[in-house]
C-alpha positions as CSV (number, residue, x, y, z in Angstrom):
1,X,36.4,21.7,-15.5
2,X,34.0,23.0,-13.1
3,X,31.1,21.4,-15.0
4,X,33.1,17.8,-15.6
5,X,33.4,18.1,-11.7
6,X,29.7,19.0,-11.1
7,X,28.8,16.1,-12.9
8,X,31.1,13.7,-11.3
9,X,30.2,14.5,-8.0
10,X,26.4,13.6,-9.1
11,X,27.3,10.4,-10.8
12,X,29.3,9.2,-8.1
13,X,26.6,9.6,-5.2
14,X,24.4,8.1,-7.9
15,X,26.2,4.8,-9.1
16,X,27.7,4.3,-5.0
17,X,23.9,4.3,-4.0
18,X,22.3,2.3,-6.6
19,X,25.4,-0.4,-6.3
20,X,24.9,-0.7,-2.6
21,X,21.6,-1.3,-3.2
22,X,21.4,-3.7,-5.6
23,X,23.8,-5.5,-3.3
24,X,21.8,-5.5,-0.5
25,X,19.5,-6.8,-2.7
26,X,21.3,-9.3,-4.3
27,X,22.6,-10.5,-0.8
28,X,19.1,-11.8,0.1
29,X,18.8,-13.8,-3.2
30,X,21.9,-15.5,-3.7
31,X,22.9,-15.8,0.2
32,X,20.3,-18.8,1.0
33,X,20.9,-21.8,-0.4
34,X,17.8,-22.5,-2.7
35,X,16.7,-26.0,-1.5
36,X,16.3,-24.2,2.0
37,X,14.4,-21.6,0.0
38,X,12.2,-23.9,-2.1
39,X,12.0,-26.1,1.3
40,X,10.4,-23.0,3.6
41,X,8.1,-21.6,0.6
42,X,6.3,-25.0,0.3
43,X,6.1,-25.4,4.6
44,X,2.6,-24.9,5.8
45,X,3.0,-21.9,7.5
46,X,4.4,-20.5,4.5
47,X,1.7,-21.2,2.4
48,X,-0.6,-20.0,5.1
49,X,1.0,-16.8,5.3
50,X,0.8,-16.1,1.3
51,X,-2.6,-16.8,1.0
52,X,-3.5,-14.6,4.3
53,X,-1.4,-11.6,2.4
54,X,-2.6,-11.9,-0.8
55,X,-6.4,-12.2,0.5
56,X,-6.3,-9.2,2.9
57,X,-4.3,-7.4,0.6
58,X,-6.6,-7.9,-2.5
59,X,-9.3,-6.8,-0.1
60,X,-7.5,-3.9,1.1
61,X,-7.1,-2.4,-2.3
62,X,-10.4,-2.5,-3.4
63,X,-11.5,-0.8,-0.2
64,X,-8.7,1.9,-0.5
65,X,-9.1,2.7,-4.2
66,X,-12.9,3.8,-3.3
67,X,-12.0,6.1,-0.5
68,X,-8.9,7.3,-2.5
69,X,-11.0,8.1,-5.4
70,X,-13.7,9.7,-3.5
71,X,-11.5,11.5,-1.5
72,X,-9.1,12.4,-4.1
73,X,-11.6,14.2,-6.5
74,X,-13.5,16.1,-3.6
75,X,-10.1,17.6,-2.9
76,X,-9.8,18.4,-6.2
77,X,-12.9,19.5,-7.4
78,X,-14.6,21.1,-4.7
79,X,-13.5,24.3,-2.3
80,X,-14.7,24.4,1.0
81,X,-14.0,25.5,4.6
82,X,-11.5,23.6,5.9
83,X,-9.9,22.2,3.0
84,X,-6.1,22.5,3.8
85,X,-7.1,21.3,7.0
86,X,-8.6,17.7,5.4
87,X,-5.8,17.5,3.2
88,X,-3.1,17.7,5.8
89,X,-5.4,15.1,8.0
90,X,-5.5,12.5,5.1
91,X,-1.5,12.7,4.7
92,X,-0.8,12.9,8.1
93,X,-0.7,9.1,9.1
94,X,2.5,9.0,6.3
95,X,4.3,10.7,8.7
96,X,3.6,8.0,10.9
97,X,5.8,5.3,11.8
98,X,3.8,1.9,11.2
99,X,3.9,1.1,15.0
100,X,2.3,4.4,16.4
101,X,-0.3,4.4,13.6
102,X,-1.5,0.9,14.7
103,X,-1.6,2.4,18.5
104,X,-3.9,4.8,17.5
105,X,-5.9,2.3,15.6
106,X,-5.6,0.2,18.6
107,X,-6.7,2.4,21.0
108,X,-9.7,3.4,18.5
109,X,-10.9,-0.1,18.4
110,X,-9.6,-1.4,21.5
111,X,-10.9,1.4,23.8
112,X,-13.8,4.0,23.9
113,X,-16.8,4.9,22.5
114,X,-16.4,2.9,19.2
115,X,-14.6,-0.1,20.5
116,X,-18.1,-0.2,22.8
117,X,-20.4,0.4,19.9
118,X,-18.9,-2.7,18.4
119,X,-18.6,-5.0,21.1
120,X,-22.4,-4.5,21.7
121,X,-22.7,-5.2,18.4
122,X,-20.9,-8.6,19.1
123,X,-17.6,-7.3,16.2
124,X,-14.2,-8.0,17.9
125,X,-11.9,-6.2,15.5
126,X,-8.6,-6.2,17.9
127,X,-6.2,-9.3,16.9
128,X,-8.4,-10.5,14.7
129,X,-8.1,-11.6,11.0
130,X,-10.3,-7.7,10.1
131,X,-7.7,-6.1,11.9
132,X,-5.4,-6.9,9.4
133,X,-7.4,-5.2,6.4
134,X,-8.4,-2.6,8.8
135,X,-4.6,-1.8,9.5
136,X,-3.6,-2.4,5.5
137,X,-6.1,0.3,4.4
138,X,-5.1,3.0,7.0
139,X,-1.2,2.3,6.3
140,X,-2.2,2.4,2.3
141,X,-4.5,5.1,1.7
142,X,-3.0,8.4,2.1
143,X,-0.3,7.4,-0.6
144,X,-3.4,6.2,-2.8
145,X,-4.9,9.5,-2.0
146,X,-2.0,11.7,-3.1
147,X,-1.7,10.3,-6.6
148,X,-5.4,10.0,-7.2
149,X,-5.5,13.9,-6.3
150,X,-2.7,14.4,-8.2
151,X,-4.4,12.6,-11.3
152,X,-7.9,14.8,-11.2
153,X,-5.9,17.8,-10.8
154,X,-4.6,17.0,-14.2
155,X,-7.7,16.6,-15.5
156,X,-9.4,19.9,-17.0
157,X,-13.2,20.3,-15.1
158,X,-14.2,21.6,-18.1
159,X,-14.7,18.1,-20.2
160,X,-16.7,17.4,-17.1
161,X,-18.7,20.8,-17.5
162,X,-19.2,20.4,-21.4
163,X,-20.5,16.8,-20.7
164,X,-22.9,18.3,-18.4
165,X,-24.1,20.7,-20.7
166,X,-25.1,17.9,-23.0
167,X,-26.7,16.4,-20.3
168,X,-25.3,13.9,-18.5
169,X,-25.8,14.1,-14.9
170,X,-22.5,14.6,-12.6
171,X,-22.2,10.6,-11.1
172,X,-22.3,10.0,-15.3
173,X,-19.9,13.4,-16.4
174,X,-17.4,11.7,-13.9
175,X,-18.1,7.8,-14.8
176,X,-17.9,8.2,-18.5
177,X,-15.7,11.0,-19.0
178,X,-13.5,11.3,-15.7
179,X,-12.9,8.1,-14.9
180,X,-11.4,6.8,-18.2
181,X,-9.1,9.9,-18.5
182,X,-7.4,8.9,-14.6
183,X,-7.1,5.1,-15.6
184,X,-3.0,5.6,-15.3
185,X,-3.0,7.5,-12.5
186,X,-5.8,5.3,-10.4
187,X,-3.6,2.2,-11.7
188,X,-0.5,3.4,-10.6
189,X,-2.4,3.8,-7.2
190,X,-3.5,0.7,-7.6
191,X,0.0,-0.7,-7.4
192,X,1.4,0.9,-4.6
193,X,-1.4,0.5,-2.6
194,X,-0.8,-3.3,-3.4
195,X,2.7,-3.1,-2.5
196,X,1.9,-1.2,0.4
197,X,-1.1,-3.8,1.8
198,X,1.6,-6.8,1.6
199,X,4.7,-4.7,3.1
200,X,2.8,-3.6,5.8
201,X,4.2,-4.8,8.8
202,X,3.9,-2.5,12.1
203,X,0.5,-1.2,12.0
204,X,-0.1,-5.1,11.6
205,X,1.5,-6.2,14.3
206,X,-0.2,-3.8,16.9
207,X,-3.9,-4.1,15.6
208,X,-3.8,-7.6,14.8
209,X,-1.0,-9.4,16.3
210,X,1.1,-11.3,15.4
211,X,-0.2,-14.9,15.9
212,X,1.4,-17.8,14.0
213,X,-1.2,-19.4,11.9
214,X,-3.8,-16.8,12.5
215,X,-2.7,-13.0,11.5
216,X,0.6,-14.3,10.2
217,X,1.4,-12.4,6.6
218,X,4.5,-12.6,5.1
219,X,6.3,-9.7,6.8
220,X,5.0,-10.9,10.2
221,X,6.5,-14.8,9.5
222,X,9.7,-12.5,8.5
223,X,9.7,-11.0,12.0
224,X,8.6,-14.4,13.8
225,X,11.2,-16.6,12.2
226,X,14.0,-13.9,13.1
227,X,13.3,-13.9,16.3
228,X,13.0,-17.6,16.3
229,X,16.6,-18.0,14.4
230,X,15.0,-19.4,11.6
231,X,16.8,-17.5,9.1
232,X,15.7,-19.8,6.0
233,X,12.1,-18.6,6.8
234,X,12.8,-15.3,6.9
235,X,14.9,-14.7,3.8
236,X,12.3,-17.2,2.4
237,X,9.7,-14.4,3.4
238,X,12.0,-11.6,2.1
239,X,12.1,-13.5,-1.1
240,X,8.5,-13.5,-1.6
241,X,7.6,-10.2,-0.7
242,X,10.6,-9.1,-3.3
243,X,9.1,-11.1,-6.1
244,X,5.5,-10.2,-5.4
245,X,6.4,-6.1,-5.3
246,X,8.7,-6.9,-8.9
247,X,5.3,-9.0,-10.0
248,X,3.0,-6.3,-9.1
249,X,5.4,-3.3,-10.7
250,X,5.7,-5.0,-14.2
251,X,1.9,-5.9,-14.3
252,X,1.4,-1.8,-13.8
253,X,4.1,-1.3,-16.6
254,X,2.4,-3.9,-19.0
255,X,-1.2,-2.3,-18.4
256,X,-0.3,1.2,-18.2
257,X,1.1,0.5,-22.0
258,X,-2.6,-0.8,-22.7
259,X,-3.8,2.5,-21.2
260,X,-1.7,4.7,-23.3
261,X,-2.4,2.9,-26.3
């Protein structure tokens, strides 16, 4: 009895969550009516704002894989002062909320030492197209990070150390024998850094503004348009970014059988 209650409880928390979930979800699909829908993703500003997403966002990626990779195997691999201390700096912005993350980086780019360094250098990164990438990559690598350090800790030093041994150099132990054995986990990285670089919205908004036509993604011409009213935009949006993240999550399942195999 107590067990049949045990599981009940579970699977009723369980089904009442993932039913009001797919509702919510469901609620933004079938509430528009689709020639609005079909109307607002072929508008300029629409179109606009996909290509400015999937640009930046592509960009984004490649920059945040590199640093996550790095990053992830010298946490991994290597012990050294200060450690715990790097680790806990490289997860803090997750904590974050979007909003105070781009005031930092707003502040950092906007005012001091470095936001001098670069004007003299005649590179204006606040509300400007760069500041979009610049607030993608910093809103998207610590949870690139994670999994790539979860994925070399899974990975024996020792095939690393025998390749070595035959003679391969370090940069070639970790191109040719490393690398291939973290292609799942630097894939799934991959992916939600993608999802991560087109949802990100706050950090966007502070760094880069939210200028129609200009820095306008899709989660900023969400925001615009509901503030404007324009609801058939904004669902439109909603739509998008939905399709895109589903997109973007079976592509990972369809490689990541490729990688097994």
């Amino acid at each position: 009895m107590r067990n049949r209650l045990f599981k009940a409880s579970f699977l009723s928390v369980t089904v009442l969550f993932s039913t009001l979930l797919l509702w919510a979800v469901l609620s933004l699909i079938f509430m528009p009516r689709w020639e609005e829908v079909v109307a607002s993703a072929l508008s300029a500003e629409m179109l606009y704002s996909i290509r400015l997403s999937l640009l930046t966002s592509l960009l984004s990626v490649a920059i945040v894989m590199v640093l996550a990779t790095c990053i992830g195997y010298v946490l991994a691999r290597y012990s050294f002062p200060g450690q715990q201390v790097l680790r806990t700096l490289v997860d803090l912005p997750m904590a974050f909320p979007e909003l105070v993350l781009g005031l930092c980086l707003l502040l950092l780019f906007g005012h001091g030492v470095l936001s001098g360094w670069l004007k003299e250098l005649g590179i204006n990164i606040v509300f400007s197209r760069s500041a979009i990438v610049i607030a993608q990559v910093f809103t998207a690598v610590p949870y690139a990070i994670r999994v790539a350090y979860a994925t070399f800790m899974g990975i024996s030093p020792r095939y690393e150390l025998v390749a070595r041994s035959l003679g391969c150099s370090e940069w070639t132990a970790f191109r040719l024998v490393t690398l291939p054995m973290a292609k799942g986990g630097l894939l799934a990285a991959t992916v939600i850094s993608f999802a991560r670089c087109m949802g990100c919205f706050g950090t966007v908004l502070i760094l880069a503004g939210g200028t129609r036509m200009f820095t306008e993604t899709l989660p900023i011409t969400l925001y615009l348009n509901i503030s404007y009213g324009n609801l058939a935009m904004a669902m439109t949006s909603g739509i998008l970014l939905i399709a895109i993240s589903l997109g973007a999550i079976l592509v990972f399942e369809i490689l990541n059988k490729e990688v097994l195999l």
